[in-house]
C-alpha positions in Angstrom: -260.8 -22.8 -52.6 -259.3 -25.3 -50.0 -262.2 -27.3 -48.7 -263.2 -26.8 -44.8 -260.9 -28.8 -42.7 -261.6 -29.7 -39.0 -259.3 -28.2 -36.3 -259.3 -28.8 -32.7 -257.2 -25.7 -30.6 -256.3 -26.0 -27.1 -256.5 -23.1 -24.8 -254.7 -22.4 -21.2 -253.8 -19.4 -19.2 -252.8 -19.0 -15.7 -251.7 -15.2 -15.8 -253.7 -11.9 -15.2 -257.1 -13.2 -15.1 -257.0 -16.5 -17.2 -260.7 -17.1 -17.6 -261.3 -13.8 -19.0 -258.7 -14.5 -21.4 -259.7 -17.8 -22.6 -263.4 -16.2 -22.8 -261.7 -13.7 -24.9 -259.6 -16.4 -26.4 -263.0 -17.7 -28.3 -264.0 -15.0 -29.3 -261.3 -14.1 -31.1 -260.9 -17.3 -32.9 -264.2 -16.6 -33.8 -262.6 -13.7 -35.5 -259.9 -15.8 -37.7 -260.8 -15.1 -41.5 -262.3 -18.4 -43.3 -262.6 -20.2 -40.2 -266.1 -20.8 -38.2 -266.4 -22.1 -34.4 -268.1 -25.5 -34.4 -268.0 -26.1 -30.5 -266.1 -24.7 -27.5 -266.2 -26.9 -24.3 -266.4 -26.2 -20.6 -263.4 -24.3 -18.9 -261.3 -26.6 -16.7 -259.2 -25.9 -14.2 -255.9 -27.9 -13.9 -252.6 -28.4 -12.0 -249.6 -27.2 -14.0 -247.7 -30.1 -15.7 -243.7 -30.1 -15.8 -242.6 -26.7 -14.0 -245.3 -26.8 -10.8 -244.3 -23.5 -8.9 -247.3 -21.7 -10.9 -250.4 -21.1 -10.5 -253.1 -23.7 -11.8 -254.5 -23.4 -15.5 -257.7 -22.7 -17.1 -257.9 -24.6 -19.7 -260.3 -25.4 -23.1 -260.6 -26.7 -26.3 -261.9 -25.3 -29.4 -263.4 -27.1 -32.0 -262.7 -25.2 -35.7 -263.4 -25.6 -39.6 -261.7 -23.6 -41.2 -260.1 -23.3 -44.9 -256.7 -22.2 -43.5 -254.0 -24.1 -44.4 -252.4 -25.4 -41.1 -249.3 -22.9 -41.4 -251.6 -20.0 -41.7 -253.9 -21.0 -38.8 -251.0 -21.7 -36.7 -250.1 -17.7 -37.7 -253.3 -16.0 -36.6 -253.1 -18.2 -33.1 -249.8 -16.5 -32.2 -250.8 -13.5 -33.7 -254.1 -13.9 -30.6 -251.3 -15.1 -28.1 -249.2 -11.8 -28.9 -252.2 -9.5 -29.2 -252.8 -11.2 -25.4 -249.1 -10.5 -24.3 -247.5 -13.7 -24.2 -243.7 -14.3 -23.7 -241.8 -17.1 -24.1 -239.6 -17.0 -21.6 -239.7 -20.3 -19.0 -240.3 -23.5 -20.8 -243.8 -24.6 -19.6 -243.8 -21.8 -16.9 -246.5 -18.8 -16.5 -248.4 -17.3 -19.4 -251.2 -15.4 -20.3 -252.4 -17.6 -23.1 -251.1 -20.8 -25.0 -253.1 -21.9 -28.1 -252.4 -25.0 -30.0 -253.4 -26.7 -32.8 -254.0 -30.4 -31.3 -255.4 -31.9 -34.5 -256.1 -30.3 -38.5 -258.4 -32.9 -39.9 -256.5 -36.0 -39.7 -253.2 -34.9 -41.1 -249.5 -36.0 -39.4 -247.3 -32.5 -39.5 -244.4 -32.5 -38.8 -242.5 -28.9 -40.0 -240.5 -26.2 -37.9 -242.4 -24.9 -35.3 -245.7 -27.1 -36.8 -246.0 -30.5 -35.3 -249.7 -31.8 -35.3 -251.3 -33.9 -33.6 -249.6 -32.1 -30.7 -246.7 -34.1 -29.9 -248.0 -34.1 -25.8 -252.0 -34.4 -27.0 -252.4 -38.1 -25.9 -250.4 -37.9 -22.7 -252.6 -34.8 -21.0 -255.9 -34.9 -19.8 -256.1 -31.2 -19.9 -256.3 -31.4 -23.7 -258.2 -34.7 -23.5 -261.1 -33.9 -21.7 -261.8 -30.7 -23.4 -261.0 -32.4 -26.6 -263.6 -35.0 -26.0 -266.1 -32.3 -25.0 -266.2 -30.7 -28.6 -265.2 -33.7 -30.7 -266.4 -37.2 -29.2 -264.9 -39.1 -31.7 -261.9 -38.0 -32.4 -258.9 -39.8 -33.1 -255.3 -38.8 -31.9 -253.0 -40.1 -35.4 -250.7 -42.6 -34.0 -252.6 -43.3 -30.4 -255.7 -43.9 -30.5 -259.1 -41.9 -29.6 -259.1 -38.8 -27.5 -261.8 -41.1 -25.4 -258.8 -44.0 -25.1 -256.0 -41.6 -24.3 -258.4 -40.1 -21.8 -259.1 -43.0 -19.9 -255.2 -43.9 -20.2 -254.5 -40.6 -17.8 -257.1 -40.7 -15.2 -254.9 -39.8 -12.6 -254.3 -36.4 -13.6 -255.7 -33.7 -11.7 -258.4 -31.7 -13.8 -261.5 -30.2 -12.5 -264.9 -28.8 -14.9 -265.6 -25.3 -14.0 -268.0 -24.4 -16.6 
């Protein structure tokens, strides 16, 4: 058996009630077979980053171990994204829920449709902040701590809701 490896997941909505989604969102990651919830932060509300005429996010992170290989973990997030009934149809525009895999243990991916650490991790303090809240010491492969990308994008617009 693959040993337990840990995973952090971002979560954002900003369609048909987002916090109730992201609530629901834990829960059902909860739900992902050979994988336990280790820590889920605060929700956050942010601005929206690249296409702005939307409404703001709610945003979180999830902290995971789990015994999924990455491939398969990544599956049973878009699997909760469908069952939640997101579309791909604006780059960066509206949805109902977006989970991504922002770091598996401290492996580099890089595979179709599977790049971790998220390729946009370090550059977003909507990821970072949540990120920080469930794994203080994490380290982003190639950039540094989640603490020192954090501090790198202070400007950004990100408010703790609970």
């Amino acid at each position: 058996m693959m040993p337990a490896v840990k995973a952090a997941i971002a979560l954002g909505s900003n369609l048909d009630g987002p916090e109730a989604r992201v609530r629901r969102a834990f829960a059902q990651l909860a739900a992902l077979p050979q994988t336990m919830v280790a820590a889920r932060s605060p929700l956050y509300r942010t601005a929206p980053v690249g296409y702005a005429d939307q409404p703001p996010f709610i945003n979180a992170c999830v902290l995971v171990e789990t015994r999924l290989p990455a491939r398969e973990l990544l599956d049973g997030l878009l699997e909760i994204e469908r069952r939640e009934g997101r579309v791909r149809d604006v780059p960066n525009g509206p949805r109902t829920l977006d989970l991504d895999i922002v770091l598996y243990g401290g492996a580099t991916i890089d595979e179709p449709g599977l790049c971790v650490p998220h390729p946009r991790a370090h550059e977003r303090a909507f990821v970072l902040a949540p990120l920080v809240d469930v794994w203080p010491d994490a380290t982003i492969p190639g950039h540094g701590t989640a603490r020192e990308c954090l501090a790198q994008v202070g400007g950004q617009a990100i408010e703790r809701i609970g």
